[in-house]
C-alpha positions in Angstrom: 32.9 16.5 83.5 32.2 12.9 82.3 31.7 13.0 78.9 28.3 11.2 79.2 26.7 13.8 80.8 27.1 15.9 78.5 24.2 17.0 76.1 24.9 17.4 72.2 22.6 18.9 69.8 21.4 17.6 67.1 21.0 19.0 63.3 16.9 18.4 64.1 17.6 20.4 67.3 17.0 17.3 69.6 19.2 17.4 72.8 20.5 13.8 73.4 23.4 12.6 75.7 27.1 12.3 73.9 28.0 8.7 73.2 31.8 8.0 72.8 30.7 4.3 71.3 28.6 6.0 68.7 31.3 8.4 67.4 33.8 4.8 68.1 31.9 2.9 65.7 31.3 5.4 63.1 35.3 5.7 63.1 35.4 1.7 63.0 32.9 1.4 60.6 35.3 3.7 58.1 38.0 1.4 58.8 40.2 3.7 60.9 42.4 2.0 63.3 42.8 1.8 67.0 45.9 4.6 67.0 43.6 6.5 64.7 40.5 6.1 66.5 42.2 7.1 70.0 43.5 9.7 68.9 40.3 11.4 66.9 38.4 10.2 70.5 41.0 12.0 73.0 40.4 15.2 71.1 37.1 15.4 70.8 36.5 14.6 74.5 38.6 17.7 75.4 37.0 19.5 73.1 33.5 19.2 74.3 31.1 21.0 76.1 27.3 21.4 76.8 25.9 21.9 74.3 27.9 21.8 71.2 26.3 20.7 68.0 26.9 17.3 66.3 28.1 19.2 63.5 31.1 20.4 65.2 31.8 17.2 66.5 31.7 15.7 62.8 33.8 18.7 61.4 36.6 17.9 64.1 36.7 14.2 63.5 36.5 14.7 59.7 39.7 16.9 59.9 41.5 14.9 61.7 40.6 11.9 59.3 41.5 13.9 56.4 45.3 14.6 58.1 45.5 11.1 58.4 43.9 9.5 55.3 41.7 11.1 52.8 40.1 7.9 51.4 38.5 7.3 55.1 37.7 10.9 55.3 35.9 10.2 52.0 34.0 7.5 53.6 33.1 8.9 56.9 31.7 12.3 54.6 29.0 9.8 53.3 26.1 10.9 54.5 27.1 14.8 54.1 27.8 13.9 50.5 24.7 12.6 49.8 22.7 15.6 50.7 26.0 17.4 48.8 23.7 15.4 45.7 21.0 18.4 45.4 19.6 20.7 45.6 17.0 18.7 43.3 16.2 15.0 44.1 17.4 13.9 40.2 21.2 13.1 41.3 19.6 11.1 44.0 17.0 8.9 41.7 20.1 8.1 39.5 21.9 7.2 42.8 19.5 5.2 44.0 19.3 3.5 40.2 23.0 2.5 39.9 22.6 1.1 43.4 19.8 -1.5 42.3 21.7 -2.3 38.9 24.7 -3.0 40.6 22.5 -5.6 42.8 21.7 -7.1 40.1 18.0 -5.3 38.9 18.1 -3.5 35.5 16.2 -0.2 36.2 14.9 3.1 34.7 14.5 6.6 35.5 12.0 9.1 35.5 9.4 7.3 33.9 5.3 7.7 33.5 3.3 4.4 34.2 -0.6 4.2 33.8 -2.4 3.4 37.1 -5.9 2.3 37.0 -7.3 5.7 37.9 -4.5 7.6 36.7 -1.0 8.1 35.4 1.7 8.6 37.8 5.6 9.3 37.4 7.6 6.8 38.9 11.1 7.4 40.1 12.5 4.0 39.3 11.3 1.1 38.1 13.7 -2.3 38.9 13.2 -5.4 37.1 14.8 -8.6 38.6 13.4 -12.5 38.3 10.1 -11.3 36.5 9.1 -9.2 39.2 9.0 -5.4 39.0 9.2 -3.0 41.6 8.3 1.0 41.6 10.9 3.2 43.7 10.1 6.4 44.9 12.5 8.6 46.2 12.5 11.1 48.8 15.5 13.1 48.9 16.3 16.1 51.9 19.3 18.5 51.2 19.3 19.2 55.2 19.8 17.3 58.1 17.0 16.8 60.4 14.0 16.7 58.0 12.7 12.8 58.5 9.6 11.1 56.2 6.4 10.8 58.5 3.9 8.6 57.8 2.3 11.1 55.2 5.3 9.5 53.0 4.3 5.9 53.0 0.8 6.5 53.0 0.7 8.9 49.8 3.4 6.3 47.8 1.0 3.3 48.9 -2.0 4.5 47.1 -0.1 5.1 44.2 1.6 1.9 44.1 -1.7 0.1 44.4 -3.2 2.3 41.7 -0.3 1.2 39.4 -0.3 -2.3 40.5 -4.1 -3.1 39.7 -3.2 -2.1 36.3 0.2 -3.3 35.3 -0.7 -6.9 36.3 -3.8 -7.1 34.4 -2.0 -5.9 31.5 0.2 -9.6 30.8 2.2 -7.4 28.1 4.7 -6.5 30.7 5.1 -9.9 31.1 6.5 -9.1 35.1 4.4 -9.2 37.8 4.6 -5.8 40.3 4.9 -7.2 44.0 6.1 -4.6 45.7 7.1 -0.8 46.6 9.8 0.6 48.0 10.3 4.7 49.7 13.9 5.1 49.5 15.2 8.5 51.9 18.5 10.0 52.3 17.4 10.5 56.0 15.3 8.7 58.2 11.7 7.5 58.9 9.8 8.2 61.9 8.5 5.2 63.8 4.7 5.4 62.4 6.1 6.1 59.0 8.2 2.3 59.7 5.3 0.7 61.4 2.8 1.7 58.5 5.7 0.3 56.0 5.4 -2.8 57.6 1.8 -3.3 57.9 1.2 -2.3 54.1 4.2 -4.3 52.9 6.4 -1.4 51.7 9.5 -1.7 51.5 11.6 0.9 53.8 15.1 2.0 52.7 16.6 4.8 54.8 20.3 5.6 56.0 20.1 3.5 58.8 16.8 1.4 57.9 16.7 -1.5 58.0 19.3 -2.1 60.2 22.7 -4.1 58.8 21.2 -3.5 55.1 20.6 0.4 55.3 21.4 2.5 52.3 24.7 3.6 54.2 25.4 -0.4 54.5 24.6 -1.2 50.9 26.8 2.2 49.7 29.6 0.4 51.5 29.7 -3.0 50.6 29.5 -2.0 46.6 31.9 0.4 46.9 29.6 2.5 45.2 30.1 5.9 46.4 28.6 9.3 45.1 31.1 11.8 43.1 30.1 14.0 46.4 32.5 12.1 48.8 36.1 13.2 47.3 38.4 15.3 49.5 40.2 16.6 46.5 37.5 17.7 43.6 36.5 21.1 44.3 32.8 22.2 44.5 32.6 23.3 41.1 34.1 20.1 39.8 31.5 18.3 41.6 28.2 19.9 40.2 30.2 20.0 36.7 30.2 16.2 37.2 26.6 15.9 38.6 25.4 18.4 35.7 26.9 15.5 33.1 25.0 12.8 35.4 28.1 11.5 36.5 26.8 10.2 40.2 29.2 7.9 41.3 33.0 7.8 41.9 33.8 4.5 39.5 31.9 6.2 36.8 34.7 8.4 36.5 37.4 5.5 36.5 36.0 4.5 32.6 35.6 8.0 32.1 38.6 10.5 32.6 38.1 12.4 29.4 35.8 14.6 32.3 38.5 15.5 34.1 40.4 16.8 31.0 37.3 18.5 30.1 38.0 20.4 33.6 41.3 21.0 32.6 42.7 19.0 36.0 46.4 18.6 35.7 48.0 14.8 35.0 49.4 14.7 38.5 46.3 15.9 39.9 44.1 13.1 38.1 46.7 10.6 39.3 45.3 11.4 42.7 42.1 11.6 42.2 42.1 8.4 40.7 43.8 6.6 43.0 41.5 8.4 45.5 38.4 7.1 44.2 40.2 3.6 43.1 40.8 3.0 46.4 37.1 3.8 47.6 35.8 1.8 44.6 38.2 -1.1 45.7 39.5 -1.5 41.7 
């Protein structure tokens, strides 16, 4: 059977055809190599059938990474470990926070601005070149449940209600210009065509396309706790619980993994893990 007859499910439940590029570049993009790549390819093709879910095809190529190198295994978990982020959308908010201060906004969380009508609480607020912009974030801890156009629209009337107010106010010396939805998953195409006609600014995994959220994550190297092959599950939400949301966080930090009571030679590892993630 050629493999591009063959129909994969999706986590939404969508039946699509399987795409050997699509499961080549997502290889490439971790910075496997050719041997590597083949080899992860070959398998899978034998191992398919009709009907088989993406999952399985993910958990296959994710073991076989692992064998071979646990820091791209880390990096090809990506989008698993961000949903690994909830239950609750706060470990998101802070992810989506360090992202913007390390592009060079100085942020804050969880805060309650005054709108003309009425008060609102805003997820993040980024400052950068005396312009402000409100971030609200809509986080899904399972695959397959994209933002509609209910999204944008609800976050558009807010952001106009706190706009009218915060620029007649000159005490905040910043002008608001603009607001962003920021998803974990994706936006259906009235959701991204309303975004665009209201001048909101879209940020999904794979929107907009060569500056998505997976594309930023990458070329920061700034990578949620939730990616490591070798912290346990209960390490993890220890970490979370402390807000610690990103790998290099730990790097300055390692008095947390004594506080788990993680052996020397096992830090050593994780360290170097997440070092080499983090590119120190």
């Amino acid at each position: 059977m050629e493999t591009n007859t063959i129909n994969i499910i999706k986590s939404s439940g969508e039946r699509v055809k399987f795409s050997l590029d699509k499961l080549r570049a997502s290889l490439k993009r971790v910075g496997a190599n050719n041997q590597t790549v083949n080899q992860i390819i070959n398998t899978v093709k034998n191992e398919l059938y009709e009907g088989i879910s993406t999952k399985e095809i993910y958990n296959r190529a994710f073991a076989m990474l692992k064998k071979s190198n646990s820091c791209l295994a880390s990096k090809y978990k990506l989008k698993k470990a961000i949903y690994e982020l909830g239950p609750t959308g706060f470990p998101f908010e802070r992810f989506i926070s360090a992202i913007l201060k390390y592009s060079g906004y100085e942020t804050e969380i969880d805060q309650v601005l005054q709108g003309r009508c009425v008060s609102h609480e805003i997820d993040v607020i980024a400052h950068k070149n005396n312009e402000t912009t409100i971030v609200e974030c809509k986080f899904h801890n399972e695959p397959g449940l994209n933002c509609n156009i209910k999204i944008p629209l609800y976050i558009h009337s807010r952001y106009n209600d706190v706009k009218s107010h915060w620029n007649a106010n000159p005490k905040n010396g910043t002008n608001l210009t603009i607001g962003w939805v920021v998803t974990n998953t994706r936006f259906t195409e009235d959701a991204l065509q309303y975004g665009k006609c209201a001048n909101l600014y879209l940020l999904s995994w794979d929107y907009p396309k060569d500056n998505a959220l997976k594309d930023r994550i990458d070329r920061l190297g700034l990578y949620p706790i939730t990616v490591s092959t070798l912290l346990t599950n209960r390490e993890k939400q220890f970490l979370l619980s402390r807000d610690v949301v990103l790998c290099r966080e730990l790097i300055g930090d390692v008095f947390y993994l004594d506080h788990l009571a993680v052996s020397e030679t096992r830090k050593e590892k994780i360290l170097k893990e997440i070092k080499t993630l983090c590119r120190f």
